[in-house]
C-alpha positions, -999 to 999 in steps of 0.1 A, spaced: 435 -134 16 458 -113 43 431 -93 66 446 -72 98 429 -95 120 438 -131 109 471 -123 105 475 -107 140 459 -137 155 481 -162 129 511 -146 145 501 -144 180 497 -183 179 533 -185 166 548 -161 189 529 -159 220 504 -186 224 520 -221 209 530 -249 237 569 -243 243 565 -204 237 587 -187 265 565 -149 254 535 -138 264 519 -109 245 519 -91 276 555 -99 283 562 -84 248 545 -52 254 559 -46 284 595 -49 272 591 -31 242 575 -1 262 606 -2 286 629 -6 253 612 21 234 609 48 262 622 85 259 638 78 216 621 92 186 611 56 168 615 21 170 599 -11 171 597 -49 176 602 -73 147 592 -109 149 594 -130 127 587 -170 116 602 -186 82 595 -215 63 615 -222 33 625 -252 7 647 -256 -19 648 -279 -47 674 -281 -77 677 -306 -100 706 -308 -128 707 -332 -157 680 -356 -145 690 -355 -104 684 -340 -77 715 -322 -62 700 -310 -37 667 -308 -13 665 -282 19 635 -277 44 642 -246 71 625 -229 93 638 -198 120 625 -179 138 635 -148 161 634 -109 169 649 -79 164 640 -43 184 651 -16 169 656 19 189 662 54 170 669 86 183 681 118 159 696 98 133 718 72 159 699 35 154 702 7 181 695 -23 175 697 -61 189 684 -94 177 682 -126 184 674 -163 170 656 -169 204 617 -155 211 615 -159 251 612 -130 275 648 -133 286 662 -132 253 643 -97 247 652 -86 280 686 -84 270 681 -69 238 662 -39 256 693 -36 277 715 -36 248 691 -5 230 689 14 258 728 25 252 713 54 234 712 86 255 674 96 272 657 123 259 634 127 224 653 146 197 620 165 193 609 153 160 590 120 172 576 90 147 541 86 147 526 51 147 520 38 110 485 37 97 468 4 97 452 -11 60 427 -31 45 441 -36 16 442 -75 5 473 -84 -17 483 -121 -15 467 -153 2 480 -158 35 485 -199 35 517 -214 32 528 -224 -4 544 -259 10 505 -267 22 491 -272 -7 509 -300 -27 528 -331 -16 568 -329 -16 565 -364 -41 549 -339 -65 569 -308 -61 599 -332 -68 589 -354 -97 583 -315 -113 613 -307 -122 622 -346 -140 594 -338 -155 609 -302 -167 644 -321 -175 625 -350 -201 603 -324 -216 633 -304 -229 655 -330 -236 621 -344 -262 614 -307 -279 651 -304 -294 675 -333 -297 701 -304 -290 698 -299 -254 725 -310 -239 719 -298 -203 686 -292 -178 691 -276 -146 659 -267 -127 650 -252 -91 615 -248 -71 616 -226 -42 591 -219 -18 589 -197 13 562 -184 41 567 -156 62 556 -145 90 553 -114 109 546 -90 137 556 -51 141 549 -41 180 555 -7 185 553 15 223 519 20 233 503 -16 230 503 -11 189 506 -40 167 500 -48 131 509 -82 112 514 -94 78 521 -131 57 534 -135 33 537 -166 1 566 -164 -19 573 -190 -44 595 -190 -76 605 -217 -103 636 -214 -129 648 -233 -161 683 -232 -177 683 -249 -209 723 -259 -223 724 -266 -262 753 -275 -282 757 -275 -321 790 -285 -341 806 -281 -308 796 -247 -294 778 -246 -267 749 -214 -255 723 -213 -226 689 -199 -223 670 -194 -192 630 -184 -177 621 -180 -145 583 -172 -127 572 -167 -94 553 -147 -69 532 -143 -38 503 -171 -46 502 -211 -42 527 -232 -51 500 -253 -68 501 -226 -104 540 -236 -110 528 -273 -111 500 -264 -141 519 -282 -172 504 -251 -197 535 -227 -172 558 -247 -165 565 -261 -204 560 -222 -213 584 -215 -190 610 -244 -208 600 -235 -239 609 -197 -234 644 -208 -217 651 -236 -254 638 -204 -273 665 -184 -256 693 -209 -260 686 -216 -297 688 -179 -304 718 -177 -289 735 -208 -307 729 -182 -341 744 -151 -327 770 -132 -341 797 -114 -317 780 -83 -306 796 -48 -321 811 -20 -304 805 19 -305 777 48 -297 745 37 -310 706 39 -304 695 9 -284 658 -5 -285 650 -24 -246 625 -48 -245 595 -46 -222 591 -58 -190 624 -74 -175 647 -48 -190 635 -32 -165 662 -42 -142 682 -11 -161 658 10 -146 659 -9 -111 695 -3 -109 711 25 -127 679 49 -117 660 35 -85 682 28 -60 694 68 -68 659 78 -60 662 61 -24 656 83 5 690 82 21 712 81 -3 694 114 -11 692 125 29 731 117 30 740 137 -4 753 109 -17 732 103 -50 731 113 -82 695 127 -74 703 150 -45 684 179 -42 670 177 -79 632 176 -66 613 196 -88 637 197 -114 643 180 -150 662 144 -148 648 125 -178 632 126 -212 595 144 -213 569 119 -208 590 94 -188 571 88 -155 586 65 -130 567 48 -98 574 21 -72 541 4 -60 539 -18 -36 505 -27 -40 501 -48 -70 482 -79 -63 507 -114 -58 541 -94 -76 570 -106 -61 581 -73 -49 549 -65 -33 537 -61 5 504 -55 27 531 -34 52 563 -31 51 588 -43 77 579 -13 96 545 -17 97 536 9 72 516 -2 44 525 1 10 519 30 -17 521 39 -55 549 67 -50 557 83 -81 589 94 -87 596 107 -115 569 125 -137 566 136 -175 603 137 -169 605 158 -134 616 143 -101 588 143 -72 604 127 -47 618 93 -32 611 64 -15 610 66 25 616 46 52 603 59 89 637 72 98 650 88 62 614 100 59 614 116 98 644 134 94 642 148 57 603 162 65 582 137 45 560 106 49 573 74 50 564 58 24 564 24 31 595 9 14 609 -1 49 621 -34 38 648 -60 57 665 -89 50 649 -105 78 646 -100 118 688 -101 118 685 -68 101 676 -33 104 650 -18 77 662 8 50 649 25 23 642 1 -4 621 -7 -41 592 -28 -42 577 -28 -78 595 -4 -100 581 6 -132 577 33 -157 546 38 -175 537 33 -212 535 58 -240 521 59 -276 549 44 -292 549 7 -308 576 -11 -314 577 -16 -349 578 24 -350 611 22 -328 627 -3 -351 617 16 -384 639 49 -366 672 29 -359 697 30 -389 722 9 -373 716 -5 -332 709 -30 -307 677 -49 -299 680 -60 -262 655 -81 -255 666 -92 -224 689 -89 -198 717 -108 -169 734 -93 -143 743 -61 -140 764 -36 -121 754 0 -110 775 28 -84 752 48 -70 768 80 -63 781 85 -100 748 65 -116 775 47 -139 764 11 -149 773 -18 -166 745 -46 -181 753 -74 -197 723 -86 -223 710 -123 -229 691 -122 -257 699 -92 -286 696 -83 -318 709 -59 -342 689 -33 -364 697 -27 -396 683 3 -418 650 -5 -395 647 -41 -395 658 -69 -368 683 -89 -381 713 -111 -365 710 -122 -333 744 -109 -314 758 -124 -279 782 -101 -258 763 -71 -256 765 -47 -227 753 -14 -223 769 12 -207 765 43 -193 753 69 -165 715 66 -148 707 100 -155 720 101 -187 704 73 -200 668 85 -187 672 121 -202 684 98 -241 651 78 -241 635 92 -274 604 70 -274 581 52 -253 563 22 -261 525 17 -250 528 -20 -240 540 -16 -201 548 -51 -188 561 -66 -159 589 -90 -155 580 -123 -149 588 -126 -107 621 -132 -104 638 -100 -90 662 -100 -60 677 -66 -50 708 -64 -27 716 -36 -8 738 -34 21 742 -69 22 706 -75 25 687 -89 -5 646 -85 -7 622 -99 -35 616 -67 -60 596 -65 -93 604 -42 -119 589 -35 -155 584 -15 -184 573 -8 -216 596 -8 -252 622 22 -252 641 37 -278 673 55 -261 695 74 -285 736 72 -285 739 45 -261 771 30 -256 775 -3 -266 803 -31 -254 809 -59 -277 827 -89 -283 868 -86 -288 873 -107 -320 
């Protein structure tokens, strides 16, 4: 596991210490000090990736990738005015130029001054690389192996497509005044899409799983064939559904990834400048009434190997349970160090970037609401006539009206209070706010999704994890199929 120390001494081999490196530590910390002099916050990103890619589609491997990068980035913030160079080469002339390129900003401290970030203990993921602990030969043969098993359990299938992706990062924050903290982080994924046809029509189903752990659980037969036999499940559910209806009605969302819903149409609302800037839904509502009683919203960052989790974030700050919302009343947002500095509050440590090309913002790690009393047989038994959504695709949210748009892969409807047809086209559509303020009942059986979550932002996209338990929402709007 990821201690303070190993990691700091992991990443001062990569950066400082390795034959070829054109750094010292002590180069570093002199040019960050000169960088960082006389601005309210700032700091020194480095960063090392590893990453591989492999996608196989109807038996063959399309493609195969190995990469690996490596660079900087030094940030320098004064007031609310952000500088900021990078650059894909770590040597002391490299940086050198970047201090003179940050140093633009105008001298003098706008009086409310960052302090350093407090270090942690806390132990969330291993800190090996996934690609060490399993031969390419085996990480390849995988995903034939994923293609013949679902071609054997239904003579339907008519198309496999497959992907294994694996990724090590990386990290060091160095900050003015010699302080330093580190982090690395595991981050693998697999996903299954599953194509069956039947008297000529043609649906897909798909499962995907990953997180911050060894590549080495992916490869277990008993997850991988769960995961193709949740992706087949999917696609034969979908090669019996009816076009989806239209109209206001109550909807029932599955646990766990439904989630995404909440991601988007409610989370990103509840980030700290959107809400500094005026710009959300969720301005200025601290303290006051935004969803249905008993809904109680957090983001943690600290659940062990989820995909959206972190030991720090990419400002060095580690990770919290923040809870936003609770019983239905708004407690706050998520913080960077610079929304958090100039709206009064602690950060909160949902600093996230893309990587050392970017600067840090305001951003979701886990997102969540918590469980109820509520079963789901209970929910069902209250809808006359609605929608089932098991699961969802994509999905589109604007963050200063809250309006979205989701788009649902597996549904069903209800009935006078019983499951019944499986329906494809389904959207849901509506407003963030609304939607929290119409859930009528919460289920008790929270679940996450399964670690597949990538949030985009900005241009920037970061691994998140979202989850949830069962929800009732009453007079949701519901898009169908035109006939």
């Amino acid at each position: 596991m990821t201690d303070p120390i190993s990691a700091l001494d992991a990443t001062d081999r990569l950066f400082f210490e390795r034959a070829g490196s054109r750094l010292t530590r002590g180069e570093a910390e002199g040019l960050v000090a000169r960088g960082l002099r006389g601005v309210d916050d700032g700091e020194l990103f480095l960063e090392y990736r590893e990453s591989e890619g492999i996608s196989l589609d109807d038996g063959v491997i399309r493609s195969a990738s190995f990469d690996t990068s490596s660079g900087f980035g030094l940030r320098a913030v004064l007031g609310e005015e952000t500088a900021f160079a990078h650059a894909d080469e770590i040597s002391a002339q490299a940086l050198g130029r970047a201090v003179e390129a940050v140093s633009t900003l105008p001298q003098g401290r706008s009086g409310v001054l960052a302090a350093a970030p407090v270090r942690t203990n806390q132990r969330l993921y291993g800190d090996g690389s996934p690609l060490g602990d399993t031969e390419f030969a085996r990480r390849a043969a995988l995903l034939g192996e994923i293609d013949a098993y679902a071609r054997g359990r239904d003579s339907r299938v008519v198309q496999v497509s497959a992907s294994l992706v694996s990724e090590w990062q990386a990290v060091q924050i160095m900050r003015d005044g010699g302080e330093r903290v580190a982090d690395l982080r595991p981050l693998v994924r697999l996903n299954v899409s599953v194509v069956v046809e039947r008297d000529g029509r043609r649906e897909s189903g798909g499962h995907g799983m990953g997180g911050r752990y060894e590549l080495a659980r992916l490869l277990e037969p008993s997850v991988w064939k769960g995961a193709v036999d949740e992706a087949l499940r999917t696609a034969l559910v979908n090669l019996d559904a009816a076009p989806a209806p239209a109209g206001e009605m109550d909807v029932v969302l599955g646990a766990g990834w439904p989630g995404i819903l909440l991601h988007e149409a409610v989370g990103h609302g509840l980030e700290g400048d959107f809400n500094r800037k005026g710009t959300s839904s969720f301005s200025s509502m601290i303290g006051k009434r935004v969803a249905s009683p008993g809904v109680t919203v957090v983001d943690d960052g600290t659940l062990p190997e989820r995909r959206g989790s972190l030991t720090i974030d990419d400002e060095g700050t580690p990770t919290g349970r923040t809870v936003m919302i609770e019983d239905g009343i708004l407690q706050g947002y998520i913080q960077d160090r610079l929304n958090a500095r100039l709206m009064g509050v602690r950060a909160t440590g949902n600093g996230r970037r893309e990587s050392y090309a970017h600067v840090p913002m305001p951003r979701m790690t886990n997102t969540l609401m918590l469980g109820g009393d509520a079963t789901t047989e209970e929910m069902i038994r209250s809808v006359k006539r609605g929608i089932y959504a098991v699961n969802f695709g994509g999905g589109q949210v604007d963050i200063t009206s809250g309006k979205f748009v989701f788009a649902t892969s597996e549904a069903y409807l209800i009935e006078d209070g019983k499951v019944t047809t499986p329906v494809r086209g389904a959207t849901l559509i509506g407003n963030g706010a609304d939607a929290m303020n119409r859930i009528s009942m919460i289920g008790s059986d929270v679940a996450l999704d399964p670690g597949i979550g990538t949030c985009g932002k900005a241009g920037q996209g970061v691994p998140v994890g979202v989850g949830q338990p069962t929800l009732k929402l009453a007079g949701l709007t519901v898009g169908g199929v035109v006939a």
